[in-house]
C-alpha positions, 0 to 999 in steps of 0.5 A: 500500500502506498504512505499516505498521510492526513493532509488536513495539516495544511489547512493549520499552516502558520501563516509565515516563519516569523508567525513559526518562531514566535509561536515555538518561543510561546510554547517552551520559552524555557527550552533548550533551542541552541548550543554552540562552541564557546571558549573550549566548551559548549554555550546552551540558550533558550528559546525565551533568550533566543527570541529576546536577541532575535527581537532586537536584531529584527527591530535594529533591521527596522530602524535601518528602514528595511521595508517588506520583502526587501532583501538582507544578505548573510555571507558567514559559515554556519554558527549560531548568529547566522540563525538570529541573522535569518530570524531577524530577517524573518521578524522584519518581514524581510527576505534572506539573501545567502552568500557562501562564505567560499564564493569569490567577491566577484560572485558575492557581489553579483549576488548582493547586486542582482537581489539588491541587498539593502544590508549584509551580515558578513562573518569577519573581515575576510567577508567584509573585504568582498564587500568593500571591494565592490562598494561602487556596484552596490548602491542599494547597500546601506549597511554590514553588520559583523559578527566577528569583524572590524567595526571601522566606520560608520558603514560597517557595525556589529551585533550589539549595535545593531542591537542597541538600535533595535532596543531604541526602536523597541522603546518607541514601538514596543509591539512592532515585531508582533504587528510585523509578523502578523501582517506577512502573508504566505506568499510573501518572499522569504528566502533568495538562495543563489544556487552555486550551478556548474556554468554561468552565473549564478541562479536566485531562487524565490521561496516564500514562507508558506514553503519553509513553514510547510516543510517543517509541518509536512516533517512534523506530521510524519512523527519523524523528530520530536522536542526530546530530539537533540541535532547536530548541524555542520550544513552549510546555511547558505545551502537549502538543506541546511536551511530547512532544518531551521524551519523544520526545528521550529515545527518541532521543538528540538534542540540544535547544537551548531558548529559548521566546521567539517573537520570537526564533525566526528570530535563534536559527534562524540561530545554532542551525542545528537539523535540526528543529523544531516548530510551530505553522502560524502561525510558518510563516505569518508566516515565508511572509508576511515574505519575500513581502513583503521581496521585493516592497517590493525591486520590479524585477528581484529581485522578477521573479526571486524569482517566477519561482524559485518558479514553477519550483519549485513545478512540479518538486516537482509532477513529483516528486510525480507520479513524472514525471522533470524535463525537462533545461531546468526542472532547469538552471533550478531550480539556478540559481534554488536558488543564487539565491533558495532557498539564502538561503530556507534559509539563513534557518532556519539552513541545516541543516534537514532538516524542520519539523513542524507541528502544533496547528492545520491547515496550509496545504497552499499554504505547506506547498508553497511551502516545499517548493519552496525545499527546506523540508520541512514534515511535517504531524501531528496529534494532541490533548492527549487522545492525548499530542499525536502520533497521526499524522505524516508521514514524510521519506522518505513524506509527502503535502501536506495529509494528517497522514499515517498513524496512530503505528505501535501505534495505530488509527484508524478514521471514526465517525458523520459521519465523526469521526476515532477514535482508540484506543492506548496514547497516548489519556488515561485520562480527564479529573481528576475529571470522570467525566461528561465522560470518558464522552462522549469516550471508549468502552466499548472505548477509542477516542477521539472527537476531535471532528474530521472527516476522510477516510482514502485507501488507504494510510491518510493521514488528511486533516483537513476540520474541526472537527465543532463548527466546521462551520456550514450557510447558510440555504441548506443548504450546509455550510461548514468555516471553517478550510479558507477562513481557511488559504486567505487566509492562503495568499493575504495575506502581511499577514494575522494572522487571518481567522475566517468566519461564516455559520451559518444565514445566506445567505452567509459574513462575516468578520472580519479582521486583519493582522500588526503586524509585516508592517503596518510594514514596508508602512507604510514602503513606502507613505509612512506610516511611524510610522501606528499600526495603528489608523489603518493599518487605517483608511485607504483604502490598506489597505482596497482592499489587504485587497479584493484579497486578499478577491477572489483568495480568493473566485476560488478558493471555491465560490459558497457559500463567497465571502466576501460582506462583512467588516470590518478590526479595529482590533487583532490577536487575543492569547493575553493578550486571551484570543482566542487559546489559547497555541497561537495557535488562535482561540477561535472562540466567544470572537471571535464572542461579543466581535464579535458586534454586527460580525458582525450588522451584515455582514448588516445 
């Protein structure tokens, strides 16, 4: 039977998040709402002390004469004053512009420009210097607030001023923020996020606050997460996922410790204990790598057993799944393995967690059931910036490895022309800024959204994504190839992978271009005598290439002929987001790489 849910929720939405916040502010005032990193330790806050700092930011915003809709930029990484930054925003009845702090200040300012920024929130010097750069451009520009940066005249101020005249404000019109709030209607903008694409420049999407609200209602009634629930949230803020689990906090009341620094992530696990986070797949490919690999550099009897263990658990998940009881024998062993080797797997992440959710680019299923097996959930979703993020999420209790699971409760789904996933709902945009001509090309007359993806929908309505329509390529031989599919497989299958992009289009087989983790890499080199060999000469040496053969030959033992990997070539460096290979999402920009290697990947062929 397919899941179905009770829609009448929609008919309760709140009108806007402003509305959102200061209802979950009214309803557990003494609630922990936020944690974050301070002088060593961990600083917790309310959501009463979170909503008194976002009242005065939101009246400063006001003092500063910004009207309706008009938008605010945030260019900062993901902290806790980049949420009272967006509330703020919010409480205003303005709209969020965001800005990665990665983006190069040519970018910056074509996105302060093009949305007509009227402040920015900028996160230290580095962010204020993009925007004094190209002050000229932005005439809109009335004002940058700091969070960590130098107040040096009368243009640039911080928190505590913007504060300070808030509280000013507030004295003459101590009721502004709840007649704001309640004047914002639902189809009023909330939030420009610039997508970072792979060519040209880059695209604002309009979401309005009947989006955000609805995506944490359609969560709400999911019974997914819960007040008691306590998230860990590394996602960068500027990137819809990372913004929608604001929304979704606010619909459901838990508690978030913040802290946007990547390397961080597995240290901050262990001290936060959160029941959940979200993420991108490479986070959980690089966490999969490193404990592959600490295992097998220990050898021996700990390697044998920690095999085995998940050799074992994988095949009980497999009767679980399959509805089969376990025999007595296979149980007693999985609970040895489990107080052996996947207790301390968990205990990695904390120990508490209930589930990871994976989004922003394809999951492997292989990982997703190697995590599994240790007693990791991980839910896979998928969703666009164009429909708020969330448009599809498996469910704890009801999930299915390799499928995103079924569409948000309220919203349609159904397969286009070549099988392209359509969405329609109160989560798809409202259009791209001023770009009406592209507007029209992604959505229809009648609402739905061409995502550009492909896909398969089975009986009880959980969506299997097959690739990225622009992506798929043909050989010279007719066969279509969907590249991603093969490139999660080697990662699956090569612990010290980082990237691995497959090409092949008209050509008569596939080619690819590989790199490998700097961090696993290290940790190989001082197994291997060569500890303290740059990457560079890591990859470059015999070792590494026949290590990199093997992998290649378990991946091509498990494609079609037409799919195998005939050639490839190790690159001297891992792909970065500051490189501009990879979106800020760790996604590759697939055009990037195959324009800046292009002459590699002619001479596989040659």
């Amino acid at each position: 039977m397919p899941v179905t849910y009770d829609t009448s929720f929609l008919d309760r939405l709140a009108p806007n998040v402003a509305a959102l916040f200061l209802d979950r502010v009214e309803r557990t005032p003494d609630h922990e709402a936020y944690r974050y990193p301070r002088d060593g330790g961990w600083e917790s806050v309310t959501w009463r002390e979170t909503g008194t700092r976002v009242r005065r930011l939101a009246a400063g915003l006001l003092s500063l004469g910004i009207e309706r809709e008009q938008r605010v930029g945030i260019a900062s990484s993901t902290r806790y004053e980049w949420i009272l930054a967006d509330l703020a925003v919010m409480c205003a009845g303005a709209a969020t512009t965001t800005v990665y702090p990665s983006t190069n200040a040519e970018d910056t300012a074509y996105i302060l420009s093009d949305s007509e920024c009227r402040v920015v929130f900028t996160e230290d010097d580095e962010q204020i210097a993009k925007v004094k750069e190209h002050k000229a451009e932005l005439p809109h520009l009335l004002r940058v607030v700091t969070f960590d940066g130098t107040t040096d005249d009368s243009w640039v101020i911080d928190l505590e001023q913007l504060g300070e005249l808030g509280d000013a404000y507030l004295a003459e019109h101590p009721d502004v923020i709840d007649e704001v709030a309640a004047s914002i209607e639902p189809e009023q903008l909330a939030t420009l996020i610039y997508t970072s694409g792979t060519t040209g420049r880059p695209k604002g999407v309009r979401l309005q606050h009947r989006s955000w609200v609805y995506e944490g209602a359609a969560i709400d009634v999911m019974d997914i997460l819960h007040e008691d629930d306590l998230q860990f949230l590394w996602l960068p803020m500027a990137h819809s996922f990372g913004k929608v689990l604001l929304s979704t906090q606010l619909a459901c009341g838990f508690a978030t410790a913040i802290d946007g620094r990547v390397e961080k992530i597995v240290d901050n696990l262990g001290v936060v204990k959160p029941t959940f986070m979200g993420a991108a797949p490479r986070i959980f490919e690089k966490a999969h790598g490193r404990i592959v690999t600490m295992q097998q550099s220990e050898g021996g009897a700990k390697e044998k057993i920690f095999n085995q263990a998940f050799k074992v658990g994988l095949k009980v998940e497999e009767l679980r799944r399959d509805g089969k009881s376990v025999p007595l024998p296979l149980r007693l062993q999985h609970g040895l393995f489990d107080k052996l080797v996947f207790s301390k797997v968990r205990e990695r992440f904390g120990g508490r967690v209930r589930f990871f959710i994976s989004g922003a680019a394809a999951l492997n299923q292989d990982i997703a059931e190697w995590f599994n097996a240790a007693g990791i959930l991980i839910l896979e979703g998928y969703g666009l910036t164009e429909t708020s993020a969330g448009a599809f999420v498996n469910h704890p209790d009801e999930y299915k490895m390799g499928t995103v699971g079924p569409a948000l409760p309220g919203s349609e789904v159904k397969l286009g022309e070549g099988d392209e996933v359509l969405i329609r709902g109160p989560h798809v945009m409202d259009g791209y800024h001023n770009l009406p001509e592209e507007t029209a090309k992604t959505l229809t007359d009648d609402g739905w959204l061409r995502t550009g993806d492909k896909g398969s929908i089975d009986a009880e309505g959980f969506l299997t994504i097959t690739g990225r329509i622009k992506d798929l390529f043909k050989t010279s031989g007719g066969k279509y190839i969907a590249p991603s599919a093969i490139e999660s497989k080697f990662k699956a299958v090569c612990p010290y992978a980082s990237q691995f992009m497959v090409f092949g289009n008209e050509r008569n087989y596939c080619v690819a271009l590989v790199t490998l983790d700097p961090d696993a890499m290290e940790g190989w080199a001082e197994e291997n005598g060569m500890t303290g060999t740059s990457y560079e000469d890591l990859v470059k040496s015999d070792k590494v290439h026949d290590l990199v053969a093997g992998y290649v030959d378990d991946l091509n033992s498990r494609l079609n002929r037409w799919e195998t990997i005939k050639r490839w070539e190790l690159l001297d460096h891992d792909l970065t987001v500051e490189s501009g290979e990879l979106t800020p999402s760790m996604k590759v920009k697939r055009n990037v790489v195959e324009s800046n290697y292009q002459d590699r990947i002619d001479a596989l062929y040659a």
